[in-house]
PAVEX-203717 format. One line per 3 residues: their letters; for each residue x, y, z of C-alpha. Coordinates in steps of 0.001 Angstrom, whole numbers, plus 500000, padded with zeros to 6 digits. Example, Ala and Ser with C-alpha at 12.3 -4.5 7.8 and 13.67 -1.06 7.14 Angstrom:
<atoms>
AS> 512300,495500,507800 ~ 513670,498940,507140
</atoms>
This chain:
<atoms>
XXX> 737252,521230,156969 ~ 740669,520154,158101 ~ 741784,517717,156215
XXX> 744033,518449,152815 ~ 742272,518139,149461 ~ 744968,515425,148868
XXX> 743022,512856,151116 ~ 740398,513359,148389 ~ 739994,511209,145673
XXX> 741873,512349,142400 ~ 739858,511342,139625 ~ 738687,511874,135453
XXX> 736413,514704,135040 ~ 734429,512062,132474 ~ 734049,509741,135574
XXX> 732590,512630,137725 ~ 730914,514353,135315 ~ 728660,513941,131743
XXX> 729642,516460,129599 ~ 728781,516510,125618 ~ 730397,519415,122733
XXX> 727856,520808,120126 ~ 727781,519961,116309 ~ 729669,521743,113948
XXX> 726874,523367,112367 ~ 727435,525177,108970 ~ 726128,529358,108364
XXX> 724238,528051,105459 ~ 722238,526012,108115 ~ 721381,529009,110016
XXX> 717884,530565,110017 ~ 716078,533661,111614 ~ 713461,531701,113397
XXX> 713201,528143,114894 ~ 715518,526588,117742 ~ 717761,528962,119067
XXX> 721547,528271,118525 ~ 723818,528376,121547 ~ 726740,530392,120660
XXX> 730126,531580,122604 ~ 729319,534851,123209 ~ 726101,534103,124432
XXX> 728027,532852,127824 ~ 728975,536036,129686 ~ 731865,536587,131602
XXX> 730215,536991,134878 ~ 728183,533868,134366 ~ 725245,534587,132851
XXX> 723174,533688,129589 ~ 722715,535942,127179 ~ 720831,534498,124291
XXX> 719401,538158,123163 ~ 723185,538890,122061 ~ 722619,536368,118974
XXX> 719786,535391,116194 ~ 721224,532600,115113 ~ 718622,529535,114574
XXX> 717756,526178,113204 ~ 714789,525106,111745 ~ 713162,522869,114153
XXX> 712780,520328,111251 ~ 716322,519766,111003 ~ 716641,519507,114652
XXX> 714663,517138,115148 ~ 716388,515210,112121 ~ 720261,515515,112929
XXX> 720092,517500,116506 ~ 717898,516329,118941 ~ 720397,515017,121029
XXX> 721869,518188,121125 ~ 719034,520404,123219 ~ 720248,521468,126321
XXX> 718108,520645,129335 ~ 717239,523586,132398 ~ 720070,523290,135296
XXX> 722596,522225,132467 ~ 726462,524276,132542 ~ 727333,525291,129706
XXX> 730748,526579,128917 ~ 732332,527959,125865 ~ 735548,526103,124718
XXX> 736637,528927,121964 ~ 737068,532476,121937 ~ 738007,532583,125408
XXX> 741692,534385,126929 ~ 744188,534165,129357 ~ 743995,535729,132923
XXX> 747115,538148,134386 ~ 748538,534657,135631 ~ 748769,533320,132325
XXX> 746527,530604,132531 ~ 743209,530262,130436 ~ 739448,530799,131824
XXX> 736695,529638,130519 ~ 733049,530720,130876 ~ 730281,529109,132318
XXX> 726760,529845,133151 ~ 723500,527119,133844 ~ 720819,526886,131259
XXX> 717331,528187,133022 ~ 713603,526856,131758 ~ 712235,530214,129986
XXX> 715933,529984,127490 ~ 714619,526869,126246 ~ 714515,525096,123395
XXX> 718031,525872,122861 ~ 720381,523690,121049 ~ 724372,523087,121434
XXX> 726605,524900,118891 ~ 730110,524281,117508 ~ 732622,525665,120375
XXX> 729689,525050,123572 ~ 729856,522505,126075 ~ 727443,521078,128457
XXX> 727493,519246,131806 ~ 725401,517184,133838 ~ 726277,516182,136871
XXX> 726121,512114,138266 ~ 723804,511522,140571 ~ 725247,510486,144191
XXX> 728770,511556,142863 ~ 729191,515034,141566 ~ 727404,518644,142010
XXX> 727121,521103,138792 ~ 727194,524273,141166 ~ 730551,522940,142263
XXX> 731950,522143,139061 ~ 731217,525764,138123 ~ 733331,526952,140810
XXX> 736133,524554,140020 ~ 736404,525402,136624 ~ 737458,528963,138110
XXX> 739592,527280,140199 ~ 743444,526808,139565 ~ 743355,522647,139076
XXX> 741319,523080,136228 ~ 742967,526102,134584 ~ 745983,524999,134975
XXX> 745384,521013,133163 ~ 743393,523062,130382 ~ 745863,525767,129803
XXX> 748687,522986,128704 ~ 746175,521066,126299 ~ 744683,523817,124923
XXX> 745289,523940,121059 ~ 744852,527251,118803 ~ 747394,530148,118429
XXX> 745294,533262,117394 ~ 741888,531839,119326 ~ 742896,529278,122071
XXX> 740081,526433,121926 ~ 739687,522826,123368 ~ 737085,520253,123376
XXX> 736110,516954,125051 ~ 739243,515332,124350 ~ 741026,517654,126252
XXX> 738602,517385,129165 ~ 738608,513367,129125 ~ 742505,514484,130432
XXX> 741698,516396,132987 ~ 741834,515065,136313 ~ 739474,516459,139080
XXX> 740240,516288,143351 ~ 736969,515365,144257 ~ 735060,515944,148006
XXX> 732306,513992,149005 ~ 728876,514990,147244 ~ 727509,516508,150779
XXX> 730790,518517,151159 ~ 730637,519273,147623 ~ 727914,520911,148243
XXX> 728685,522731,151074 ~ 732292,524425,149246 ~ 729308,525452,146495
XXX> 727538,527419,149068 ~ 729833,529167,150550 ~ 731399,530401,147142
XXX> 727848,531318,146803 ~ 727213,533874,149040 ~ 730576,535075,148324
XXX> 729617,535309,144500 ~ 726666,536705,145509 ~ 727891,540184,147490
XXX> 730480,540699,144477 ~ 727219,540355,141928 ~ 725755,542881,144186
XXX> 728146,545590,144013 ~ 728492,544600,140341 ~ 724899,545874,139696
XXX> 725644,548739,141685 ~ 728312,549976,139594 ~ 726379,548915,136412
XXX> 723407,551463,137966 ~ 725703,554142,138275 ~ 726637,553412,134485
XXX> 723268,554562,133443 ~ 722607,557293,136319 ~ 724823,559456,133406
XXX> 722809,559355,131241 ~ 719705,559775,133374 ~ 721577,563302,134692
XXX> 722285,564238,130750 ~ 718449,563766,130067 ~ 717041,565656,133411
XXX> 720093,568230,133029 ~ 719260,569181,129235 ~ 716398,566892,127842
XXX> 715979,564600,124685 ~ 717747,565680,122108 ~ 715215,564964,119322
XXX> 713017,566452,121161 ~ 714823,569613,122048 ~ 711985,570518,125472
XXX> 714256,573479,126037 ~ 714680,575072,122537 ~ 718505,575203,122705
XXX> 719863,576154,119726 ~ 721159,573604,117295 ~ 724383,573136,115817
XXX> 725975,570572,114091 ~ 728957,568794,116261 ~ 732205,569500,114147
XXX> 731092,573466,115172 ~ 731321,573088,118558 ~ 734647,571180,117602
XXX> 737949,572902,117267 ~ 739557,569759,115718 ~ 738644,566526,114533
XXX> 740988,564150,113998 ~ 741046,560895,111944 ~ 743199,558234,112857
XXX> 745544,556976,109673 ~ 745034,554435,107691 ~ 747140,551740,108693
XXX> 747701,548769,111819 ~ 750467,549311,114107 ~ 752830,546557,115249
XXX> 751863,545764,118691 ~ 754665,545107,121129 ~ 755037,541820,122752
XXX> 755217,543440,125995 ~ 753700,546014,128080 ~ 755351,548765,127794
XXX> 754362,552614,128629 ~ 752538,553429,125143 ~ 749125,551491,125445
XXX> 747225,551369,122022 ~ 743392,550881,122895 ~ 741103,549426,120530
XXX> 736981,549504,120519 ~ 736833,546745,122989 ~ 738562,548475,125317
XXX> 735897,551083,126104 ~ 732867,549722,128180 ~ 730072,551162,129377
XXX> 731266,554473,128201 ~ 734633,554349,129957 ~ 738068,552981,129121
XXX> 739303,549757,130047 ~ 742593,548812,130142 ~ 742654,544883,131425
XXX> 743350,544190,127664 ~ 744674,546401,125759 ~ 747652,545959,123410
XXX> 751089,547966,123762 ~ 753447,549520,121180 ~ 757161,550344,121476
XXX> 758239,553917,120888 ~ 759192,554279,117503 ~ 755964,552601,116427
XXX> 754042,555287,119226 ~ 756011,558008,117672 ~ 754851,557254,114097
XXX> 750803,556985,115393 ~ 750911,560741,116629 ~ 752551,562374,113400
XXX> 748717,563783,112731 ~ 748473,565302,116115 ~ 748758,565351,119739
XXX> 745440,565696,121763 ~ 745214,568278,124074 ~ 743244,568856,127176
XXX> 739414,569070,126207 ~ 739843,566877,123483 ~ 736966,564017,123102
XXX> 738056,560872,121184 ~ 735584,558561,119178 ~ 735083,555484,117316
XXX> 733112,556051,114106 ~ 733623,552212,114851 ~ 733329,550647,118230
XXX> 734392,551851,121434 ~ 737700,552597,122848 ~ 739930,554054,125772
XXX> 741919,556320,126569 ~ 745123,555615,128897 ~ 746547,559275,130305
XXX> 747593,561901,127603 ~ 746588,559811,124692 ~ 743939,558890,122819
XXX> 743026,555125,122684 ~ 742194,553239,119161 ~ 739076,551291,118049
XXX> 739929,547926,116652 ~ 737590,546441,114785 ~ 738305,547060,111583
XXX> 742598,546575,111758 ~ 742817,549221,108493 ~ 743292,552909,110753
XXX> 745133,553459,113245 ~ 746976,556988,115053 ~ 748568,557280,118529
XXX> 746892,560285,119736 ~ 748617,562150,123119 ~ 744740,562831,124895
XXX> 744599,565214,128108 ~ 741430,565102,130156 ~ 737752,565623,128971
XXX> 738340,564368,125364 ~ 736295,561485,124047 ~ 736591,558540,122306
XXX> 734300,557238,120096 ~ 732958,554627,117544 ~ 731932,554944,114594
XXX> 731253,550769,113165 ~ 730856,547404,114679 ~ 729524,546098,117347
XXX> 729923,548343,119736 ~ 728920,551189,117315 ~ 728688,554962,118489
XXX> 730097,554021,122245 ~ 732391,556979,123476 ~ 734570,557610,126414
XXX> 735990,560474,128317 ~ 739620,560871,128529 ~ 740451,561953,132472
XXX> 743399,563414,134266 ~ 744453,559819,135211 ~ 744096,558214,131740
XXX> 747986,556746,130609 ~ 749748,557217,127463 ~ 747389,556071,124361
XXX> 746992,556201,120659 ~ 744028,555765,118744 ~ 743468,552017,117076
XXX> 741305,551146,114249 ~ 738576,553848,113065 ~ 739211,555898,116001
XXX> 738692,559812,116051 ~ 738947,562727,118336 ~ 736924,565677,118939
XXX> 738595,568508,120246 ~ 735844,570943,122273 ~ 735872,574304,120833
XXX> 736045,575554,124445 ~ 733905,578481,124089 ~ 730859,576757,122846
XXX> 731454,572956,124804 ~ 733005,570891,127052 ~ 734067,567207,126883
XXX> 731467,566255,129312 ~ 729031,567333,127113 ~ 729928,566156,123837
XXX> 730566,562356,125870 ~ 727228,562912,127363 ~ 725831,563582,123594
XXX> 727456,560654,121871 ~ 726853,557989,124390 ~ 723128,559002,123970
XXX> 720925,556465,122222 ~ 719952,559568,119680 ~ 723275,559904,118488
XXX> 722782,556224,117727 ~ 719491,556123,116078 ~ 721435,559538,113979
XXX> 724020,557089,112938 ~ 721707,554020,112326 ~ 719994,556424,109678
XXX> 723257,556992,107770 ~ 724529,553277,107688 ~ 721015,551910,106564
XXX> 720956,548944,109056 ~ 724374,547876,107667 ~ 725600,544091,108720
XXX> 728898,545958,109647 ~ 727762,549330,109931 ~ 730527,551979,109245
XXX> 729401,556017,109053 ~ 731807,558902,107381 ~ 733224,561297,109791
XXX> 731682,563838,107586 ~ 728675,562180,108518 ~ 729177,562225,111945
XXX> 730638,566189,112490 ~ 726600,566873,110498 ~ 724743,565601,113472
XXX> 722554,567884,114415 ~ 722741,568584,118387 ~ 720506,570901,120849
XXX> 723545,573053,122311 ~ 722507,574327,126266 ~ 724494,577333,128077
XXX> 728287,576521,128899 ~ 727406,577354,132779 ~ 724718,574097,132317
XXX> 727209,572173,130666 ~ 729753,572814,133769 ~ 726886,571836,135953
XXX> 726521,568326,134101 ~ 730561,567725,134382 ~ 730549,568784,137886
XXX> 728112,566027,138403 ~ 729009,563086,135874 ~ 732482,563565,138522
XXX> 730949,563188,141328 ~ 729035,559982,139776 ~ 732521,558806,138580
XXX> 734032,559297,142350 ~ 731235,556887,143184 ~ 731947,554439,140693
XXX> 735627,554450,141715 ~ 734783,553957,145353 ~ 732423,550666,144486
XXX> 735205,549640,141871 ~ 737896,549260,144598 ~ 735739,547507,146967
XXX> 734576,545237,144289 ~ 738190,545035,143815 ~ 738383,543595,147575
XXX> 735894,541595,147283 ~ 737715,539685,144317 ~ 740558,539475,145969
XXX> 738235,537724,149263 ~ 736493,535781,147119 ~ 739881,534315,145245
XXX> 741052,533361,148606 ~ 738154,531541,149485 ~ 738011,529889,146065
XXX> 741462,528879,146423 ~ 741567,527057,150135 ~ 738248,525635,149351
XXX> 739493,523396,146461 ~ 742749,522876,149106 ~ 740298,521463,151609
XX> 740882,524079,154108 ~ 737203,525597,154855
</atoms>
C-alpha cells in the first residue's frame, strides 16, 4: 500500500465502531456463583482472558433484572479502561483481548469496555491493533482523567478520532500484524516453558519435598541461613526520577525472577537510610513473606504490597527474594551478578545461605516450590490477605541434599537462565519488528 494514511478517511471511533462501558456494580452485589463478572485484571497484558484470576459473580436473577444488556457476546473486544499505565514513551496502553464461546455467560463490569464492530465499515481484529497503535494512545493519553489510577470511559472515546482504511484493507493490515503477533506469542511460550523447566530440574535433581524419596535430612530453613533479615517498618519516599538506587516491590518479581520495567527509584539519602539494618552480601537470598520482588545488582529489591516495611538491602549474587503476603504470596527470586543497586520494599526479607550447608540456588529452588506454598497456606489459614511471621517461615521444615548436588542444580538453573536470556533478546527483536510494522501500517505504508 502506497498511498499515505492521510488519503483515508478521518473519522469518530462511535461512527466506526459500537462500543458500550459496564455498570457500576456494588461488592454487596457480588456472589460466589451465578454470571461471571468481567473485571480489569481479568484482561491480560498480552491479550488474553483470564477469567480464572477472579470469583466475582452475580446472581443470574439480578441479571436478568438490571443487566441483561450487559452480557458480552463471543468475538466481542473487551478492554479495560482503569488500572492500566503508561508505556516508556509516556503515553497510556490499554488492554484488550476478544471474548471466546466457552467464557460465556459473562457480564460487563464497572471499568470494562466492549466493541462490536459495523458491518461493511469496521473490523474488531483491526481495532485491536489500533488501539496499540500511536493515534489512539496518543488522543486517550490527553483525556484520560485519574491521578493515582489513570481511567477513561465512553466519553472519552466518543472524542477520539480514528484514520480509517477500507474494510478489505482493514483486514488485510489485521493479518499481517497477525502473523507478526503470532511468532512473538511463540517465543513468549517458549520463555514461559523454560520458567517451569526450574522447577522440573529441582524436582528430578532432589525430589518432592513432602515426600522426601531420598531421605535427606531435614532442617528447618533459618539453619541453613546465616542471616535473615527483616525489612523496617516504614515506606520510603520514592524519587520522581530514575535514578541509580531502584527500590523493587512484590510486583516486580515474575515468574521467579526480577523485573525491573516498573520499579520505583529512591534518591540517596532515602537509599542510605533503607540499608542501616544491613548490607546483603554475596549468597544472600531475599524474600517476600508478602509478594514477590527483585533484585537490581548489589541490592535487595522490596515487596510492596503492604506500603508499612520497607529496607534498602545492598544484595550480591545468589540471594533471594521472597514473599511472604498477597497476591503473589511465597514467589522468590535470585539475586545475580548483573542485578543493579536495590533495597527491599514492603514485607521484604533476605536469607543469607549459611554457605557450608546451602546455596542460593537451592534455597530459590525451595521457596518457589508449590510445598513451600501449601507450608505457608497452613500458617495463614486461607487468609483473604494472607500474611505469615518470619518466625514462621525460618520453621519450615526442608529435605536438605549434599552441597556437591546443590552445585549441580545451580550449574544447571544457569544454563536454563542463559537460555532464557537468549529467547528474551530475540523476543526483544521481535518487538522492536513488530512496532515497526504496527507503526507504517496505521501510516498506510504496507
Amino acid at each position: 500500500m502506497s498511498s499515505s494514511s492521510t488519503h483515508f478517511p478521518c473519522l469518530p471511533l462511535s461512527e466506526a465502531f459500537w462500543f458500550q462501558e459496564g455498570p457500576g456494580v456494588r461488592k454487596w452485589q457480588f456472589t460466589n456463583s451465578g454470571i461471571k463478572l468481567l473485571n480489569v485484571g481479568n484482561i491480560e497484558k498480552q491479550g488474553k482472558l483470564n477469567l480464572a484470576k477472579t470469583e466475582r459473580h452475580l446472581s443470574e436473577e439480578e441479571v436478568e433484572k438490571k443487566y441483561s444488556h450487559f452480557l458480552v457476546d463471543a468475538g466481542d473486544l473487551v478492554i479495560a479502561s482503569s488500572g492500566i499505565s503508561f508505556d516508556d514513551d509516556g503515553l497510556l496502553r490499554t488492554r484488550g483481548a476478544f471474548v471466546e464461546k466457552h467464557q460465556l455467560p459473562l457480564c460487563l463490569n464497572t471499568s470494562t469496555i466492549r466493541f462490536k464492530a459495523i458491518e461493511g465499515v469496521s473490523n474488531l481484529c483491526f481495532l485491536r491493533f489500533w488501539l496499540n497503535g500511536r493515534e489512539f494512545r496518543s488522543q486517550i493519553t490527553k483525556l484520560v482523567t485519574g491521578t493515582a489510577q489513570q481511567n477513561f470511559g465512553p466519553s472519552h472515546l466518543k472524542a477520539i478520532k480514528i484514520t480509517l482504511p477500507p474494510l478489505e484493507e482493514q483486514k488485510r493490515i489485521a493479518e499481517i500484524l497477525d502473523r507478526a503477533e503470532e511468532l512473538r506469542s511463540k517465543r513468549r511460550e517458549a520463555i514461559a516453558q523454560l520458567d517451569t523447566l526450574s522447577q522440573s530440574i529441582f524436582l528430578e535433581m532432589f525430589g518432592d519435598p513432602l515426600s522426601n524419596p531420598n531421605n535427606f535430612p531435614i532442617q528447618k530453613l533459618g539453619e541453613l541461613c546465616s542471616r535473615v533479615i527483616d525489612c523496617p517498618h516504614s515506606t520510603p519516599t520514592y524519587a520522581t526520577k530514575i535514578t541509580p538506587y531502584a527500590c523493587v516491590r512484590s510486583s516486580d518479581i515474575q515468574n521467579s525472577e526480577l523485573i525491573f520495567s516498573d520499579v520505583k527509584y529512591l534518591e540517596l539519602e532515602e537509599y542510605k537510610k533503607r540499608i542501616e539494618r544491613g548490607v546483603p552480601q554475596q549468597g544472600d537470598v531475599i524474600a517476600f513473606p508478602d509478594l514477590v520482588t527483585y533484585t537490581r545488582r548489589g541490592t535487595a529489591l522490596p515487596c510492596p504490597y503492604t506500603s508499612r516495611y520497607n529496607v534498602l538491602l545492598h544484595l550480591n549474587r545468589n540471594r533471594y527474594i521472597y514473599c511472604r503476603e498477597g497476591a503473589r504470596f511465597g514467589n522468590a527470586a535470585l539475586v545475580t551478578d548483573d542485578t543493579p543497586l536495590i533495597c527491599l520494599g514492603q514485607r521484604m526479607m533476605l536469607f543469607r545461605p549459611e554457605t557450608s550447608k546451602a546455596n542460593g540456588e537451592f534455597i530459590w529452588g525451595y521457596l518457589s516450590n508449590p510445598i513451600a506454598y501449601h507450608q505457608a497456606v497452613r500458617e495463614v489459614g486461607g487468609s483473604a490477605s494472607p500474611h505469615i511471621n518470619i518466625r514462621d517461615i525460618i520453621a519450615f521444615q526442608i529435605p536438605v541434599p549434599p552441597l556437591n548436588r546443590q552445585c549441580e542444580f545451580a550449574q544447571r538453573i544457569s544454563a536454563v537462565n542463559k537460555l532464557k536470556a537468549s529467547h528474551r533478546a530475540s523476543l526483544s527483536e521481535l518487538d522492536a519488528l513488530f512496532a515497526s510494522l504496527q507503526h507504517r501500517a496505521f501510516r498506510g505504508e504496507l
